[in-house]
PASELO-353424 format. One record per atom (N, C-alpha, C): atom name; residue number from 1; chain; x, y, z; residue in one letter. Coordinates in pm, 1 decimal, decimal comma. Layout:
BEGIN
+----+-----+----+----------+----------+----------+----+
: at :   i : ch :     east :    north :       up : aa :
+----+-----+----+----------+----------+----------+----+
: CA : NUM :  A :        X :        Y :        Z :  A :
...
+----+-----+----+----------+----------+----------+----+
***
This chain:
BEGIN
+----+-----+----+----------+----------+----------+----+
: at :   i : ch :     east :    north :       up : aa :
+----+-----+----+----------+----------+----------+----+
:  N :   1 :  A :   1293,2 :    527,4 :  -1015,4 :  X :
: CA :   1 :  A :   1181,9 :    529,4 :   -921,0 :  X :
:  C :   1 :  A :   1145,0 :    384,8 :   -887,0 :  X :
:  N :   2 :  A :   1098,1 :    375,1 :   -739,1 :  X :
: CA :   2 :  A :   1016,2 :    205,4 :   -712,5 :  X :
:  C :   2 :  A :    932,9 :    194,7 :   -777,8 :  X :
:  N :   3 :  A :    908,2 :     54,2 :   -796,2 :  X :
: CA :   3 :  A :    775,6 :      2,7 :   -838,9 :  X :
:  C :   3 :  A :    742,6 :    -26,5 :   -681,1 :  X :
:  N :   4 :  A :    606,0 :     61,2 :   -726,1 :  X :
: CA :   4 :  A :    494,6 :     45,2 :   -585,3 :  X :
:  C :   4 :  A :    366,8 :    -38,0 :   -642,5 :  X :
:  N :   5 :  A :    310,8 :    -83,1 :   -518,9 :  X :
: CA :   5 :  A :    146,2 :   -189,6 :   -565,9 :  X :
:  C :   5 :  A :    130,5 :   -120,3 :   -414,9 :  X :
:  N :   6 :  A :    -29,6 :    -93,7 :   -427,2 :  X :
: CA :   6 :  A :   -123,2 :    -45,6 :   -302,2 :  X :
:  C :   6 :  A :   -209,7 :   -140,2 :   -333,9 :  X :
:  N :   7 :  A :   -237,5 :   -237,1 :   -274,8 :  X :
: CA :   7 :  A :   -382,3 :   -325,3 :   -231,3 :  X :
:  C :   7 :  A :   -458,9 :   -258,3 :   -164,2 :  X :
:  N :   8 :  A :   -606,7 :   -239,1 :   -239,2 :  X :
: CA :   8 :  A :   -726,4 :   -161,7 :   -145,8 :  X :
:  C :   8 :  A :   -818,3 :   -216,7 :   -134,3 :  X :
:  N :   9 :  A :   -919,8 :   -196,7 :    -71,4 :  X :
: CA :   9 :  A :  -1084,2 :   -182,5 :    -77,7 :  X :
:  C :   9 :  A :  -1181,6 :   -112,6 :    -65,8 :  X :
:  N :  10 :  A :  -1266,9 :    -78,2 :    -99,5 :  X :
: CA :  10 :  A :  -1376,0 :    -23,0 :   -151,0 :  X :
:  C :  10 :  A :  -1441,4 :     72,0 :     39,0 :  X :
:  N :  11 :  A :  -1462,7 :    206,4 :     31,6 :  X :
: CA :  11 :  A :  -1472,6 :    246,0 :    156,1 :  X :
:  C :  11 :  A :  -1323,3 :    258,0 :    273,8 :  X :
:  N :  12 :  A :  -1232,5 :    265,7 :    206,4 :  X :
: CA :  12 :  A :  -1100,2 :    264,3 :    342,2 :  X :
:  C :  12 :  A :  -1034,8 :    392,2 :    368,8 :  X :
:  N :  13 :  A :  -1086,3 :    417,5 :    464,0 :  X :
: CA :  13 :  A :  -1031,4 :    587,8 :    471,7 :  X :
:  C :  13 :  A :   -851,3 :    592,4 :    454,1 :  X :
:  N :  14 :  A :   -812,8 :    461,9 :    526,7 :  X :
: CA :  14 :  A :   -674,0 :    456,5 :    510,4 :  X :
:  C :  14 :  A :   -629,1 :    468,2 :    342,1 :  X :
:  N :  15 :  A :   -693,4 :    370,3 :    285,5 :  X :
: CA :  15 :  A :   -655,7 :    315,5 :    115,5 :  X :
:  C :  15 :  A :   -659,7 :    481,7 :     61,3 :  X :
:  N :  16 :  A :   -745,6 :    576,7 :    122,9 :  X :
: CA :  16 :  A :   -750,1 :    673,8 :     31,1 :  X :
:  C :  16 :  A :   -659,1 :    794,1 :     35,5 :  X :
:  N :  17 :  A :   -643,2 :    757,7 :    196,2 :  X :
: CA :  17 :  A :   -535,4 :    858,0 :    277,5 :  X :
:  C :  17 :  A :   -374,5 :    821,5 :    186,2 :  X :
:  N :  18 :  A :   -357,9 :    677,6 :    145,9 :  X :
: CA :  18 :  A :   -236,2 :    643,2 :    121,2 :  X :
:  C :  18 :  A :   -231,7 :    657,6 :    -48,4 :  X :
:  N :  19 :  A :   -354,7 :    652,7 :    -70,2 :  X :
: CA :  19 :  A :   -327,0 :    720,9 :   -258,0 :  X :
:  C :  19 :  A :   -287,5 :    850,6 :   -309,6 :  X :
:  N :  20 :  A :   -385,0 :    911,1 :   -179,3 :  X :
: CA :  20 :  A :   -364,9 :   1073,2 :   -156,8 :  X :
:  C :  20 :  A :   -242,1 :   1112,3 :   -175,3 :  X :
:  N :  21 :  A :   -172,1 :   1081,0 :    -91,4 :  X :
: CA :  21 :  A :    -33,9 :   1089,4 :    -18,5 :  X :
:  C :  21 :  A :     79,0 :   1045,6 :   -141,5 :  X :
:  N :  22 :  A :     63,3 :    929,5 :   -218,4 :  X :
: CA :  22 :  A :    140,8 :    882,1 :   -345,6 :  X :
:  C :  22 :  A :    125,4 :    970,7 :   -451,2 :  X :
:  N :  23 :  A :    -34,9 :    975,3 :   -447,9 :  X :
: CA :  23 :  A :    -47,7 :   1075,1 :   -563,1 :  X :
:  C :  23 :  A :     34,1 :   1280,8 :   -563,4 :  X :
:  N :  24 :  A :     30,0 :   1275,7 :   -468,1 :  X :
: CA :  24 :  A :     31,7 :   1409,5 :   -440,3 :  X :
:  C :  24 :  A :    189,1 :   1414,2 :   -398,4 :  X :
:  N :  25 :  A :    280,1 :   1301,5 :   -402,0 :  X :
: CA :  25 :  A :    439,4 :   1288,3 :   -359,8 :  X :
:  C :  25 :  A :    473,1 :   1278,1 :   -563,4 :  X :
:  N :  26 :  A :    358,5 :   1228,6 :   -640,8 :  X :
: CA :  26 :  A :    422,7 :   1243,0 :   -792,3 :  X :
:  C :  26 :  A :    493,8 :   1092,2 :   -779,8 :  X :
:  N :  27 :  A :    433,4 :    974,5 :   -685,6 :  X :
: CA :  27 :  A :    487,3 :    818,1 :   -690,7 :  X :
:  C :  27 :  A :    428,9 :    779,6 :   -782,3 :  X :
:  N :  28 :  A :    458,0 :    718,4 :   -904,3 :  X :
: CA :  28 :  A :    322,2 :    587,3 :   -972,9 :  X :
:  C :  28 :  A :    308,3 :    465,7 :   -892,9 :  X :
:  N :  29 :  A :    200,3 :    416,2 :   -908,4 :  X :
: CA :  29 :  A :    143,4 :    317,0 :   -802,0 :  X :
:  C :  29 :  A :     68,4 :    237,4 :   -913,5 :  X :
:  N :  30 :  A :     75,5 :     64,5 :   -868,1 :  X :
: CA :  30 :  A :     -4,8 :     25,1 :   -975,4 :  X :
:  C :  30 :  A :   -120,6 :    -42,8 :   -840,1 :  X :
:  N :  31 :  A :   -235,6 :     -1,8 :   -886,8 :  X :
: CA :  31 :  A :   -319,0 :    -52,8 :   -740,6 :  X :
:  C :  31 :  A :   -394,0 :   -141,5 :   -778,0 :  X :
:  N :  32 :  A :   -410,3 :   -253,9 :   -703,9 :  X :
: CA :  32 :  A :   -477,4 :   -372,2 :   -710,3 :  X :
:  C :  32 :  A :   -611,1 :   -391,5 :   -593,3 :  X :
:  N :  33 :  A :   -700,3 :   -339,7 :   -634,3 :  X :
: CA :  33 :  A :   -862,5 :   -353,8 :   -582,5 :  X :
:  C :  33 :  A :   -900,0 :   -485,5 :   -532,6 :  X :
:  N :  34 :  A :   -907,9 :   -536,3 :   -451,4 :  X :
: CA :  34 :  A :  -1000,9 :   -630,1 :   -372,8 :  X :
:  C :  34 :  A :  -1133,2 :   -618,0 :   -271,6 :  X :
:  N :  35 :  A :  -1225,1 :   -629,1 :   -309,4 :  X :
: CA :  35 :  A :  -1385,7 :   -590,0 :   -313,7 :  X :
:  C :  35 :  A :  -1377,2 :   -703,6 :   -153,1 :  X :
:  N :  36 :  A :  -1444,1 :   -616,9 :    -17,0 :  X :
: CA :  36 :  A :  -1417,0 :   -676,6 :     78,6 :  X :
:  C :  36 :  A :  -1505,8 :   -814,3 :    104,5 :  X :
:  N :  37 :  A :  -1556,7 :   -875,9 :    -32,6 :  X :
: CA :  37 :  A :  -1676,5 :   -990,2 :      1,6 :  X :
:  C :  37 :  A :  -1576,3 :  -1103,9 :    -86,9 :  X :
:  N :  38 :  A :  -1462,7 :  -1059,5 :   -163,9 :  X :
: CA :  38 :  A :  -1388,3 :  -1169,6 :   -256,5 :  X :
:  C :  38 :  A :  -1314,8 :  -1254,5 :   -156,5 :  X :
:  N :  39 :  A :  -1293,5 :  -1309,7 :   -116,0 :  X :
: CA :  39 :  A :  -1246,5 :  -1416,6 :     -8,0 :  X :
:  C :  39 :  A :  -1098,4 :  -1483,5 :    -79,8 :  X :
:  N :  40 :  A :  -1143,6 :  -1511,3 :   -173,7 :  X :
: CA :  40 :  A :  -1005,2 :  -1524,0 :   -239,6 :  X :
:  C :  40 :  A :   -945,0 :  -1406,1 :   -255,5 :  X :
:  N :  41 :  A :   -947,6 :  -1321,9 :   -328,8 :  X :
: CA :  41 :  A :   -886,1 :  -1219,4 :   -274,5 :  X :
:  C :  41 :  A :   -795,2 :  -1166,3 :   -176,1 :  X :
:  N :  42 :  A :   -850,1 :  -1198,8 :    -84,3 :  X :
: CA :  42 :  A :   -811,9 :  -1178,7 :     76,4 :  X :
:  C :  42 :  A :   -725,6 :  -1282,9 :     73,2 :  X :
:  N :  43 :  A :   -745,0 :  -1448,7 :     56,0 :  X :
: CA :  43 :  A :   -632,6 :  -1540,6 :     47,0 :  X :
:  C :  43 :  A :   -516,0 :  -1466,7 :    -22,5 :  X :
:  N :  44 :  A :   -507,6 :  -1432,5 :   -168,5 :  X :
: CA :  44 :  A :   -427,8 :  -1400,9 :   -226,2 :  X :
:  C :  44 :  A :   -338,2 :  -1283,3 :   -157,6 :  X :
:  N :  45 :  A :   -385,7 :  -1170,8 :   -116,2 :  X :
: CA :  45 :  A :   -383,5 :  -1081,3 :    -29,5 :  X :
:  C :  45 :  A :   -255,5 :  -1141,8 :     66,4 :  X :
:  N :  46 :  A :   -295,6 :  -1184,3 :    133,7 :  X :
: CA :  46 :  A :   -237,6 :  -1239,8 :    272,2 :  X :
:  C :  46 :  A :    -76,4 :  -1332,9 :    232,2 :  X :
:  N :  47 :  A :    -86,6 :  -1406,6 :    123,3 :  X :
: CA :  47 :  A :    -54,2 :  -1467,5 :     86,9 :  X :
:  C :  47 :  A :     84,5 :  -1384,8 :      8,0 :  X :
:  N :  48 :  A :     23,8 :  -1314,8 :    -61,7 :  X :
: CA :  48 :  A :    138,2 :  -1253,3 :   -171,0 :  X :
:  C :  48 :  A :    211,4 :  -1121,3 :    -54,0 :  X :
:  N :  49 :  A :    125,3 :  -1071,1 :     30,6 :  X :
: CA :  49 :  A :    158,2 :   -959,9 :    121,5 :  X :
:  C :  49 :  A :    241,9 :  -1013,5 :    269,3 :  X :
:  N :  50 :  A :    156,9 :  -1111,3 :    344,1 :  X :
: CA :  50 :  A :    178,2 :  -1175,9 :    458,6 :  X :
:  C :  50 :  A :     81,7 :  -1033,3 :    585,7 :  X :
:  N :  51 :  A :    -41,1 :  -1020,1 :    504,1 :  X :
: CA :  51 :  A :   -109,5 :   -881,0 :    543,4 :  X :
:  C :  51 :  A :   -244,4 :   -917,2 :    538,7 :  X :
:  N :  52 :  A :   -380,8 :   -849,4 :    594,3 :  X :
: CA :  52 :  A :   -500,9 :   -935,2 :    562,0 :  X :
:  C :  52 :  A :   -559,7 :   -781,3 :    602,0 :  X :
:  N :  53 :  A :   -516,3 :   -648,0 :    637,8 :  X :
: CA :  53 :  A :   -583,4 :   -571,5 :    673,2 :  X :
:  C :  53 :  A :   -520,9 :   -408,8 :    524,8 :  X :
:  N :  54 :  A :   -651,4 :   -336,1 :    517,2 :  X :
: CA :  54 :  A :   -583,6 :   -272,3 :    403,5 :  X :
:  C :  54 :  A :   -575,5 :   -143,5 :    423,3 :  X :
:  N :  55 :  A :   -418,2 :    -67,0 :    355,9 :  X :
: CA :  55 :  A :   -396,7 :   -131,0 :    229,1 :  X :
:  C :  55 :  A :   -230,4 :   -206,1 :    291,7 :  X :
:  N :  56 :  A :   -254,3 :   -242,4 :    181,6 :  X :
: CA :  56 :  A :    -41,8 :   -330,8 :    201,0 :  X :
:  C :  56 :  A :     -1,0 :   -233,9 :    101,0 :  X :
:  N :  57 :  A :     91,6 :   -238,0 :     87,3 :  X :
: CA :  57 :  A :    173,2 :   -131,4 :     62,9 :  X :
:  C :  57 :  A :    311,8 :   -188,4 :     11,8 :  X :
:  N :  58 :  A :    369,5 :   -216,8 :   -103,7 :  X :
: CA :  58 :  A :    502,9 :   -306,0 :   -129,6 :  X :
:  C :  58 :  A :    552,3 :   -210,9 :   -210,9 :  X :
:  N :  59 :  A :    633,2 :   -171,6 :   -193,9 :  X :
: CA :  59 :  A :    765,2 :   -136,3 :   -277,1 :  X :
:  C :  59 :  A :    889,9 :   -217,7 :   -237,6 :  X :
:  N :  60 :  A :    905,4 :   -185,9 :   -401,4 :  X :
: CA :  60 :  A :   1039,6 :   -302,4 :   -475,1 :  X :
:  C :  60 :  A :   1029,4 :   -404,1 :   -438,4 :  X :
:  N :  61 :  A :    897,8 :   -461,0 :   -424,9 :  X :
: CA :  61 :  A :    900,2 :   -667,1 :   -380,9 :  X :
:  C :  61 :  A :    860,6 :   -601,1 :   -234,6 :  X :
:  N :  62 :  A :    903,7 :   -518,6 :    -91,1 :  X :
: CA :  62 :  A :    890,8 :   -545,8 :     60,8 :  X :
:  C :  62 :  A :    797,0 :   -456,4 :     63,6 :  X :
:  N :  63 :  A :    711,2 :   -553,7 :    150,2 :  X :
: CA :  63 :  A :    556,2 :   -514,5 :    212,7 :  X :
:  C :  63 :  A :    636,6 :   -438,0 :    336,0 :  X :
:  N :  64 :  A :    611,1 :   -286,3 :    281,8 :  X :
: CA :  64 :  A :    613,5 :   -213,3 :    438,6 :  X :
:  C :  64 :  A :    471,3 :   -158,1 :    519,9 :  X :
:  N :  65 :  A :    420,6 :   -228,3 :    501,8 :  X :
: CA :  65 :  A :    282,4 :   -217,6 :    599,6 :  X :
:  C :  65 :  A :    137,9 :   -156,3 :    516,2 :  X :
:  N :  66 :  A :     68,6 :    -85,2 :    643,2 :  X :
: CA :  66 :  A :     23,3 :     31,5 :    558,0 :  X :
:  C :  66 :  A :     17,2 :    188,6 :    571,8 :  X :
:  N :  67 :  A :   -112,3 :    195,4 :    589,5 :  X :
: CA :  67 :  A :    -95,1 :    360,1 :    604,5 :  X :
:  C :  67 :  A :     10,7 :    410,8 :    652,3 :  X :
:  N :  68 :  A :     -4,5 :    376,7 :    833,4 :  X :
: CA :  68 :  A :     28,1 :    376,4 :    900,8 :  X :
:  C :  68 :  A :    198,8 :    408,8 :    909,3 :  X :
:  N :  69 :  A :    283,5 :    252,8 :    855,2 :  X :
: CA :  69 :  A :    361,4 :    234,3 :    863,9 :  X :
:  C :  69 :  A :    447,3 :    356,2 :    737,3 :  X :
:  N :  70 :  A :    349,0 :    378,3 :    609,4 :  X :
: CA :  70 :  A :    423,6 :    473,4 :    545,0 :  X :
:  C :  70 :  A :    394,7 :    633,9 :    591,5 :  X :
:  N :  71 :  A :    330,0 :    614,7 :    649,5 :  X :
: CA :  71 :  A :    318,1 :    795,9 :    689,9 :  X :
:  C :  71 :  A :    446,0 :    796,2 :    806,2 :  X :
:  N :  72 :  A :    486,6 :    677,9 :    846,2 :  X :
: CA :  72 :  A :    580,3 :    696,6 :    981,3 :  X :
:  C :  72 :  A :    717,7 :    679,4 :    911,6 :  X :
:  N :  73 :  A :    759,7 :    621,3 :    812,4 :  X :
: CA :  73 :  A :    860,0 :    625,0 :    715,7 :  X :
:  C :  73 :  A :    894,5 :    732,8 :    668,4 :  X :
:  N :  74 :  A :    754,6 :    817,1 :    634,6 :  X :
: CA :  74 :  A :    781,1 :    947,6 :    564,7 :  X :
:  C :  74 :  A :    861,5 :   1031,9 :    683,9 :  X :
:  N :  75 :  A :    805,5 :   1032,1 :    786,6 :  X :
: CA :  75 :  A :    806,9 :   1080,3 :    894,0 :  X :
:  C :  75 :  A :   1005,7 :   1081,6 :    960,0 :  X :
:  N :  76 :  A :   1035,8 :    989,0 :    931,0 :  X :
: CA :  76 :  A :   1189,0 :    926,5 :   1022,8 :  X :
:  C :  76 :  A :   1240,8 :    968,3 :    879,1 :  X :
:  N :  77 :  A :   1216,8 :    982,1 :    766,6 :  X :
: CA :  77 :  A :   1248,1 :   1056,0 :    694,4 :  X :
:  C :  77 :  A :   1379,1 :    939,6 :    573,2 :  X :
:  N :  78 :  A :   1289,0 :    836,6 :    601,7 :  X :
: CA :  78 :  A :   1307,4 :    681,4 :    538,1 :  X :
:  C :  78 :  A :   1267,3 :    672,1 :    382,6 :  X :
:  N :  79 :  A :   1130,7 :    733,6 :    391,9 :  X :
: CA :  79 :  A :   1037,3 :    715,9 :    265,9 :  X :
:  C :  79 :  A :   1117,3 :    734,3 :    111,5 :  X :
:  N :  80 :  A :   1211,7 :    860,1 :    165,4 :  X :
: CA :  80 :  A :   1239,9 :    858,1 :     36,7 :  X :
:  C :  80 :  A :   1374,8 :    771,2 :    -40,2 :  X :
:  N :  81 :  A :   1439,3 :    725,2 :     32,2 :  X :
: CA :  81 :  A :   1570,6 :    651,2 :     -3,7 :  X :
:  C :  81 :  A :   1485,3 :    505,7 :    -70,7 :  X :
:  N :  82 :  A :   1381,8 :    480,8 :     -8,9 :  X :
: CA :  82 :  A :   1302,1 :    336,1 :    -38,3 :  X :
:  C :  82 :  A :   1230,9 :    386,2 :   -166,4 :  X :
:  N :  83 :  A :   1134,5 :    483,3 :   -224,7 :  X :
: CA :  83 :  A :   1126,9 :    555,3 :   -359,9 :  X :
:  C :  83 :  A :   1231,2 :    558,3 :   -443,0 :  X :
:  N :  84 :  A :   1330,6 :    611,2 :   -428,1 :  X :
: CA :  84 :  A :   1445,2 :    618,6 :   -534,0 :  X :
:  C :  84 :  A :   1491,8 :    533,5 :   -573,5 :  X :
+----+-----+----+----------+----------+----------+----+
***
């Protein structure tokens, strides 16, 4: 299985839509919380992701976006070769 990291914050309908979705596919996820007033955070964020809006979303080391981009993976029917 990938190692997945979900970067969130506090209130993100997306962050919750995309835990939902991991949780309920049986992915482990190790999630890393950033509180939307930590500023560093957000540096780090951007920095380790090349992302500043949440959540980022990395499996195996590549930031594939977020919500968005994994519900459309799931979708083209991508998601799962990048899991395994």
């Amino acid at each position: 299985m990938a190692n997945v990291t979900l970067y969130t914050t506090e209130s993100c309908p997306f962050c919750m839509r995309a835990k939902a979705f991991l949780t309920q596919r049986e992915v482990p996820f190790e999630e890393i919380f950033i509180s939307r007033t930590d500023h560093e955070g957000r540096e780090r964020l951007v920095a380790e992701t090349g992302g500043y809006t949440f959540p980022q979303i990395i499996i195996d080391g590549r930031n594939i976006g977020g919500w968005d981009d994994l519900s459309a993976l799931d979708s083209a029917g991508e998601l799962d070769a990048l899991l395994a």
